[in-house]
MOPAC internal coordinates of N, CA, C and O (Angstrom, degrees):
PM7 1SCF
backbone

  N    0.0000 0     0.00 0     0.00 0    0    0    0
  C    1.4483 1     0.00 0     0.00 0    1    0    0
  C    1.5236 1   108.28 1     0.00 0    2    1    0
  O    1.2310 1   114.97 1   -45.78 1    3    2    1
  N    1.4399 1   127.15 1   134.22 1    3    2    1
  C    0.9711 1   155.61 1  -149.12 1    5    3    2
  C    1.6843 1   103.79 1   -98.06 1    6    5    3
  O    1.2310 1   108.86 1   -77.20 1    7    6    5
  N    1.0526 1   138.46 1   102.80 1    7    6    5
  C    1.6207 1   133.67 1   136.51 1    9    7    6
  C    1.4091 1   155.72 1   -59.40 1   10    9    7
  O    1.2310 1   119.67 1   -63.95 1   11   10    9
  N    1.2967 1   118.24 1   116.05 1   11   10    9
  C    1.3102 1    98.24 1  -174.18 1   13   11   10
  C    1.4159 1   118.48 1   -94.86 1   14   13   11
  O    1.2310 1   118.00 1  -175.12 1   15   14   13
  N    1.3700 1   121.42 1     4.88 1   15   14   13
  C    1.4427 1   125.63 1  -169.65 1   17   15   14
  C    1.4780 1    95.34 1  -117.94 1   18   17   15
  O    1.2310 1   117.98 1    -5.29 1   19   18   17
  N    1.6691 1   121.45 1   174.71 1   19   18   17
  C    1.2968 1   115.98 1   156.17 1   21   19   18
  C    1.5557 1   113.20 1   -90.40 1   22   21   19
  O    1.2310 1   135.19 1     4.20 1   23   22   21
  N    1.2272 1    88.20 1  -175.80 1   23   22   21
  C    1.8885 1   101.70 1   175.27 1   25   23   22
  C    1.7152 1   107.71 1   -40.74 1   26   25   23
  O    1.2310 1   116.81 1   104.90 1   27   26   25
  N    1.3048 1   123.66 1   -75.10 1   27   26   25
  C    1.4684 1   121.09 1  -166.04 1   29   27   26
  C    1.4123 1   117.18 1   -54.16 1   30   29   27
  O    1.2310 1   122.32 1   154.53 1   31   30   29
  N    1.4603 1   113.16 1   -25.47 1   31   30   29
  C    1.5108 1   122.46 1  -178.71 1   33   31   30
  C    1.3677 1   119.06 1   -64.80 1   34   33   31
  O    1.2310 1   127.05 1   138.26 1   35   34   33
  N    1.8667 1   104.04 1   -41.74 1   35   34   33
  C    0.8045 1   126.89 1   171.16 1   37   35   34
  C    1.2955 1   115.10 1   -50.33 1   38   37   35
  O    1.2310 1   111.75 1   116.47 1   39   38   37
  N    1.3655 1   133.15 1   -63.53 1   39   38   37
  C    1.4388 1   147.70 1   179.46 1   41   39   38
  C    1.1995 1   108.42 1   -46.87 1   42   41   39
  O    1.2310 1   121.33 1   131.09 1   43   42   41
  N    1.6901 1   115.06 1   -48.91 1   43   42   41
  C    1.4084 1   127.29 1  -176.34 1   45   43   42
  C    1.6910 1   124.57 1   -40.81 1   46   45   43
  O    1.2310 1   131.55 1   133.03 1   47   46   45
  N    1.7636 1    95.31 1   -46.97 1   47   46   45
  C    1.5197 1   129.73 1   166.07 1   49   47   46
  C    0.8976 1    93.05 1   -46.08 1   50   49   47
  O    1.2310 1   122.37 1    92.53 1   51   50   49
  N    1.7755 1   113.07 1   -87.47 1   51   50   49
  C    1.4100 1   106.61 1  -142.21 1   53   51   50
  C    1.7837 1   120.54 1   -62.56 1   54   53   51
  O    1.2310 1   125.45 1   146.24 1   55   54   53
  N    1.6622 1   107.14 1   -33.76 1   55   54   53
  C    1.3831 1   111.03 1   162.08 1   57   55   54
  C    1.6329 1   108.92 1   -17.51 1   58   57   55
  O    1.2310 1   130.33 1   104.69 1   59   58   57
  N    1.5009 1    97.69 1   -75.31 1   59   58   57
  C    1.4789 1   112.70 1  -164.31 1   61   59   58
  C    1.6148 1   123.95 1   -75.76 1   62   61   59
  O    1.2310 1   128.70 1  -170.06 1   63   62   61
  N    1.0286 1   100.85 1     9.94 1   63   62   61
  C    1.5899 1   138.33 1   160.15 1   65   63   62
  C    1.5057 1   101.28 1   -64.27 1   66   65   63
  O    1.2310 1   127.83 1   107.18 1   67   66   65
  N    0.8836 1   102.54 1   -72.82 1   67   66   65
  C    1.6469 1   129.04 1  -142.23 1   69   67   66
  C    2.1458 1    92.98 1   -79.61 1   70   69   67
  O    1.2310 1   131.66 1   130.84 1   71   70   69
  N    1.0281 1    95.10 1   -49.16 1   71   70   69
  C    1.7994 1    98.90 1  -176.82 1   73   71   70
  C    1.6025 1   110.95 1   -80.61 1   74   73   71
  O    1.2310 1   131.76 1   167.32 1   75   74   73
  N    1.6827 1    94.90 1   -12.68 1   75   74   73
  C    2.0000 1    80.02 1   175.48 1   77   75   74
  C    1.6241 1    98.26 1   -94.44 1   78   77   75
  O    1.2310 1   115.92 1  -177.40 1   79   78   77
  N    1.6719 1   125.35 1     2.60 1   79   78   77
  C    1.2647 1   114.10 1   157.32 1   81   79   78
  C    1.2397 1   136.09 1   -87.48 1   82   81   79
  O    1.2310 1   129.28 1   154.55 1   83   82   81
  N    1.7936 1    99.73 1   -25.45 1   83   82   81
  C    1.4183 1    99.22 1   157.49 1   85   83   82
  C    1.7008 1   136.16 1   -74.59 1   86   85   83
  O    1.2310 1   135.85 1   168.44 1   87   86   85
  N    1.4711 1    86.93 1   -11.56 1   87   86   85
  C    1.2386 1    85.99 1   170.35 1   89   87   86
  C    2.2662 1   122.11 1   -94.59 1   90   89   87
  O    1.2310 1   136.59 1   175.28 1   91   90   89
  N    1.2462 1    85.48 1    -4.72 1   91   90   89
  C    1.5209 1    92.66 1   161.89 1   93   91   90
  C    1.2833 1   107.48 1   -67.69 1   94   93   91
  O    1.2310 1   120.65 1   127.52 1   95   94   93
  N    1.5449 1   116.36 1   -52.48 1   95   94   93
  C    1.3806 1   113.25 1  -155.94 1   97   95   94
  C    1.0169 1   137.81 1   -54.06 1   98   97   95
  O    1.2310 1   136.33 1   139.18 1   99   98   97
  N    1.7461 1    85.99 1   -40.82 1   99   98   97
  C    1.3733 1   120.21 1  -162.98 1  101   99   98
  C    1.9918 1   109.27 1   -89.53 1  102  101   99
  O    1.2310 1   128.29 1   168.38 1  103  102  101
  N    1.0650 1   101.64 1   -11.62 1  103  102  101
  C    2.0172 1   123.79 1   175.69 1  105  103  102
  C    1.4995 1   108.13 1   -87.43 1  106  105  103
  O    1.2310 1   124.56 1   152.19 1  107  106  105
  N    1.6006 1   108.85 1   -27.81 1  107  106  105
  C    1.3496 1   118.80 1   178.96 1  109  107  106
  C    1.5726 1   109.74 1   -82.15 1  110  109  107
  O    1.2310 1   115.72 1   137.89 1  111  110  109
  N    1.3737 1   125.74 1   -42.11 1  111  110  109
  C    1.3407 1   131.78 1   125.37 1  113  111  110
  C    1.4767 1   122.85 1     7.43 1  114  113  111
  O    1.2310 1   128.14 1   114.25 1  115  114  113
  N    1.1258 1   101.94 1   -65.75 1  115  114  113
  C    1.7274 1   107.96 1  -145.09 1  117  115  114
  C    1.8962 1   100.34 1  -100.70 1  118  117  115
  O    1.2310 1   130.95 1   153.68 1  119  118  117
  N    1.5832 1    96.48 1   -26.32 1  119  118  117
  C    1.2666 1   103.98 1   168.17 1  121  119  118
  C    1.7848 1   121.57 1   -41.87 1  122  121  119
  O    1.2310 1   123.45 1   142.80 1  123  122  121
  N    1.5095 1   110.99 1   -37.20 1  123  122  121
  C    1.1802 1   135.24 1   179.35 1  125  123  122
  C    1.6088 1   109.56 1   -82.29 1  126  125  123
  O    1.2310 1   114.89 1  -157.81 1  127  126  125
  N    1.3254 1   127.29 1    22.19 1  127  126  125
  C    1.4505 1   126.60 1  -167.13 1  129  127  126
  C    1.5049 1    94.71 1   -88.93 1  130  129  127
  O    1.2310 1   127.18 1   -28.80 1  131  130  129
  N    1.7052 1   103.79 1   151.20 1  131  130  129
  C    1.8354 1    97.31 1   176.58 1  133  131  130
  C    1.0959 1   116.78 1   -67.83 1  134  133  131
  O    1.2310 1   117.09 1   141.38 1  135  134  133
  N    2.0159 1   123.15 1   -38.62 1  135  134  133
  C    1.6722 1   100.81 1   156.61 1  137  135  134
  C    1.5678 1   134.34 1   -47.39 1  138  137  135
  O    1.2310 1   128.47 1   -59.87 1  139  138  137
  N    1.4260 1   101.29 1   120.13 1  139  138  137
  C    1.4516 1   111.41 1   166.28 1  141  139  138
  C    1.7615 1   106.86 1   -44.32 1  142  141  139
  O    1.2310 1   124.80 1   108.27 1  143  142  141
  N    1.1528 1   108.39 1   -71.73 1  143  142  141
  C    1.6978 1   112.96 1   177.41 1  145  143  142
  C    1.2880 1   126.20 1   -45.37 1  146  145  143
  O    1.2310 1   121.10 1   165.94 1  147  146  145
  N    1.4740 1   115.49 1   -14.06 1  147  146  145
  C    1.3801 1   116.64 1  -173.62 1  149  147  146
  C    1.5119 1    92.13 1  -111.67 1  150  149  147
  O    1.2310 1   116.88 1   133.37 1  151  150  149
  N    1.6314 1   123.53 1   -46.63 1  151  150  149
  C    1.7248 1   103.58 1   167.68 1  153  151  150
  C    1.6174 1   118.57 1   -48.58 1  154  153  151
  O    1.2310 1   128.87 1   155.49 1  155  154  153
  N    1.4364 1   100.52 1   -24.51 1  155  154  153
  C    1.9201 1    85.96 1  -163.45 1  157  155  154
  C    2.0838 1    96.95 1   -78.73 1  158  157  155
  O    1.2310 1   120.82 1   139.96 1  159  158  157
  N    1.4969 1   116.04 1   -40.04 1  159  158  157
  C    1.2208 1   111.96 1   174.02 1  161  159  158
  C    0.9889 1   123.53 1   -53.32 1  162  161  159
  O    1.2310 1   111.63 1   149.95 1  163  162  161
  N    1.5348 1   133.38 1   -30.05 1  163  162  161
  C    1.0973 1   132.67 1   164.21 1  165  163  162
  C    1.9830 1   120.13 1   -67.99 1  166  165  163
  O    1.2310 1   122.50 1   143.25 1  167  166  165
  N    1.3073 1   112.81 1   -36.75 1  167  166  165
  C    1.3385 1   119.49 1   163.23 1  169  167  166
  C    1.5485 1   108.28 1   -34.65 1  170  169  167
  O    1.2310 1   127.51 1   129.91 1  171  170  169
  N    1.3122 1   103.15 1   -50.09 1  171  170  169
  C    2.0857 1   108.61 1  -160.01 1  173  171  170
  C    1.4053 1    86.31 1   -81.89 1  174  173  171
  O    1.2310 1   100.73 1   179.90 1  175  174  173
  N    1.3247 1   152.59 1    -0.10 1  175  174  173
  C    1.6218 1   149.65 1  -162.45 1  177  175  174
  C    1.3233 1    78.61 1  -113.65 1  178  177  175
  O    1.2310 1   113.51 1   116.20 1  179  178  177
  N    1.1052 1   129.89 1   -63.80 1  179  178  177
  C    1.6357 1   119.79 1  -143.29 1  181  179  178
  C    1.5568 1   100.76 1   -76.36 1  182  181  179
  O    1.2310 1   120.48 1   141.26 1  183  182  181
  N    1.3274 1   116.69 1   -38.74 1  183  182  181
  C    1.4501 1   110.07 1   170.65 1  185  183  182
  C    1.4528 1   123.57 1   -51.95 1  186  185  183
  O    1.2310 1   122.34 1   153.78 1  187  186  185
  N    1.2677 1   113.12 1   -26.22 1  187  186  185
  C    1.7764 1   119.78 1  -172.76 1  189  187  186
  C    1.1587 1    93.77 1   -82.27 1  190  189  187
  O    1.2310 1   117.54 1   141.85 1  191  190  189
  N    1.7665 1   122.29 1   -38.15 1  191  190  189
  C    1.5371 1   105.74 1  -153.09 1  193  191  190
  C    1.3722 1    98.46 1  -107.44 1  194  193  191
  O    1.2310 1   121.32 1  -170.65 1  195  194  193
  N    0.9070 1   115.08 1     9.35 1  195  194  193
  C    1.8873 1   128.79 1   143.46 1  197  195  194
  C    1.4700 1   111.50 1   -43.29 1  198  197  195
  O    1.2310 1   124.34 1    93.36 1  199  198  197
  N    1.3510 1   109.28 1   -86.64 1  199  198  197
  C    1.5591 1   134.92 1   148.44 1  201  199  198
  C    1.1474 1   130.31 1   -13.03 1  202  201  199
  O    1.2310 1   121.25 1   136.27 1  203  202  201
  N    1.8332 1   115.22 1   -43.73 1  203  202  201
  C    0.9839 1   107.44 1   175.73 1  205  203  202
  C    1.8922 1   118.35 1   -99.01 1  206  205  203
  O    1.2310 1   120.58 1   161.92 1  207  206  205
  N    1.2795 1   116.49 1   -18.08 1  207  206  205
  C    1.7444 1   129.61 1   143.31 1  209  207  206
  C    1.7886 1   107.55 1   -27.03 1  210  209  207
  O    1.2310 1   131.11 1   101.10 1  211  210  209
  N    1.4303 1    96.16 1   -78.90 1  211  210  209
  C    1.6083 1   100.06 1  -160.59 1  213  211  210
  C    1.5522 1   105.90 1   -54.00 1  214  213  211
  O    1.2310 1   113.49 1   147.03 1  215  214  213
  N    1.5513 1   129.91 1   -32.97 1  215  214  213
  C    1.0448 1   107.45 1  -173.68 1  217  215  214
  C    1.4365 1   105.57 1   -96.82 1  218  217  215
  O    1.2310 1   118.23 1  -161.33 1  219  218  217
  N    1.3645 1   120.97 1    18.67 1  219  218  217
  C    1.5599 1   111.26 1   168.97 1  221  219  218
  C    1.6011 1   118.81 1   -96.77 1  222  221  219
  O    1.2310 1   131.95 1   153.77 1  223  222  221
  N    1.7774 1    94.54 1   -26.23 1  223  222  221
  C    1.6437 1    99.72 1   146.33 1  225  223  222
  C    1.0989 1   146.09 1   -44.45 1  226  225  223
  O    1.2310 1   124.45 1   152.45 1  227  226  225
  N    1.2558 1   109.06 1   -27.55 1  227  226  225
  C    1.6274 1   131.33 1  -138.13 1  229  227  226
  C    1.7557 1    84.90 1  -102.50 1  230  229  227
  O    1.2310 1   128.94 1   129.67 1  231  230  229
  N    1.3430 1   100.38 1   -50.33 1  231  230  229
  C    1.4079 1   114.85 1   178.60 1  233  231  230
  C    1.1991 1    97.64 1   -66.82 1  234  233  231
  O    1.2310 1    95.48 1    66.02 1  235  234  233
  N    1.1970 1   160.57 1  -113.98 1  235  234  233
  C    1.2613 1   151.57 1   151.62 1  237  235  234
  C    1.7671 1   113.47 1    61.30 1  238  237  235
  O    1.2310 1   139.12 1    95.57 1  239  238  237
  N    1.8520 1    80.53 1   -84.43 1  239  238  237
  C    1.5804 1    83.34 1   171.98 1  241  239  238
  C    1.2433 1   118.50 1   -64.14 1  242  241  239
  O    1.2310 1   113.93 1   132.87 1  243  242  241
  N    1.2749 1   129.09 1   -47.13 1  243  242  241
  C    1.7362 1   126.86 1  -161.00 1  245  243  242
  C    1.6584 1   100.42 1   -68.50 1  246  245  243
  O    1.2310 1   111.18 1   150.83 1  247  246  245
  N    1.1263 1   134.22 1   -29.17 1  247  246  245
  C    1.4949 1   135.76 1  -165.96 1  249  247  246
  C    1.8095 1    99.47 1   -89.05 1  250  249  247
  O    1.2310 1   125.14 1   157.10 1  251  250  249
  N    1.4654 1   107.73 1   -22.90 1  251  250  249
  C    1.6844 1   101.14 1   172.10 1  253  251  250
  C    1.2785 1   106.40 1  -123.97 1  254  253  251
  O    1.2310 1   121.07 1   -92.08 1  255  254  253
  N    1.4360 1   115.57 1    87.92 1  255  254  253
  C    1.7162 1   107.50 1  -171.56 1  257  255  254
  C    2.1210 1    76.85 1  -117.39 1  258  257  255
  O    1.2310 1   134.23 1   -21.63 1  259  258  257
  N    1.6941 1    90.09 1   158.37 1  259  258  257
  C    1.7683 1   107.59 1   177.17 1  261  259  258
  C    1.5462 1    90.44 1   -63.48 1  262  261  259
  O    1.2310 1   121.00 1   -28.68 1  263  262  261
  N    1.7361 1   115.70 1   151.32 1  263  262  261
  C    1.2418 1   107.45 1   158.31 1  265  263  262
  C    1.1762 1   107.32 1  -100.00 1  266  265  263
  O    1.2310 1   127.73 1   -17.03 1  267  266  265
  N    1.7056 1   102.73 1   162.97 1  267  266  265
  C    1.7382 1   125.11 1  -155.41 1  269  267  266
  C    1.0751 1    76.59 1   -80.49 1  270  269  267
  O    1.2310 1   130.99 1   -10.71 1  271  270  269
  N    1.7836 1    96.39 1   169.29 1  271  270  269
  C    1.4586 1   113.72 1   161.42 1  273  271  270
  C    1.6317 1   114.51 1   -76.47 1  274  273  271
  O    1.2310 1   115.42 1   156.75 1  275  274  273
  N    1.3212 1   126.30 1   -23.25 1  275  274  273
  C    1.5209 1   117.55 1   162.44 1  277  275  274
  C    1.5689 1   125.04 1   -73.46 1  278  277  275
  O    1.2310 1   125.15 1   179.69 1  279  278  277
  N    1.3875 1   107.72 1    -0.31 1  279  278  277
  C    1.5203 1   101.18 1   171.39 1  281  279  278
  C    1.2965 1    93.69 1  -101.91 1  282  281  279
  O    1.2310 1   105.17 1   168.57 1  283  282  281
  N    1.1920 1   145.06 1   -11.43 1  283  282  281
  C    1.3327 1   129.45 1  -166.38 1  285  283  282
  C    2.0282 1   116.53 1   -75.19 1  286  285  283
  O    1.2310 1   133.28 1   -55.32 1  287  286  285
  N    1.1812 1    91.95 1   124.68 1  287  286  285
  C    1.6173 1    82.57 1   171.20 1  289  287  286
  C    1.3163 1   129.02 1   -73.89 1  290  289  287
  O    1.2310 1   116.15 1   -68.04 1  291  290  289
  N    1.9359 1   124.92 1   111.96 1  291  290  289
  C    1.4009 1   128.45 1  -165.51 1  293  291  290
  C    1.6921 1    99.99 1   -97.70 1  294  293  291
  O    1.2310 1   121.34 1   -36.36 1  295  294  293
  N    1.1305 1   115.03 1   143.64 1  295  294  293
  C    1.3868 1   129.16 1  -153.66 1  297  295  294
  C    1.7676 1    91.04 1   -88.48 1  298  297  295
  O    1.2310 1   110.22 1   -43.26 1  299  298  297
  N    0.9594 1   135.98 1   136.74 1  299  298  297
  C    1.4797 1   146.70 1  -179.60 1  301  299  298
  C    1.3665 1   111.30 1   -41.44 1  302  301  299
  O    1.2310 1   108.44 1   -90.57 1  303  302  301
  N    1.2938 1   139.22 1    89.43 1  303  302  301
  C    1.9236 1   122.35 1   171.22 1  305  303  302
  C    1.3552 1   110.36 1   -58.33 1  306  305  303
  O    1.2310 1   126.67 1   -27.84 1  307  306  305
  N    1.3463 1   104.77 1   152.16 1  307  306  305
  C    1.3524 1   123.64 1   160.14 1  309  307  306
  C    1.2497 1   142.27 1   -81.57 1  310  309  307
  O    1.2310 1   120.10 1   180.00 1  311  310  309

């Protein structure tokens, strides 16, 4: 599997992977708070940080896609 970032970038991602799920989780959480006003503020959070997950996935995938066999470099035959 093919990279387009280096190692730390990589990490960087996945870090920020990992905290826009905790921060779903934890908004999905709060959604359930006995304030009405504080569940509905959290509603308009959880939708963004919905939003902001999928496209860190998205990134995720597109930055680690398999490389094709036409990008691959074939060594010269003889």
């Amino acid at each position: 599997m093919a990279s387009l970032m280096g190692h730390m970038d990589q990490e960087r991602l996945t870090k920020s992977s990992h905290s826009a799920s905790f921060l779903v989780q934890d908004l999905r959480d709060l959604v359930k708070a006995g304030n009405p006003l504080l569940g509905e503020i959290a509603i308009e959070l959880l939708q963004q940080a919905v939003l902001i997950e999928q496209r860190i996935k998205r990134v995720e995938t597109a930055a680690c896609t398999p490389e094709s066999e036409d990008d691959a470099v074939m060594a010269p035959t003889a």
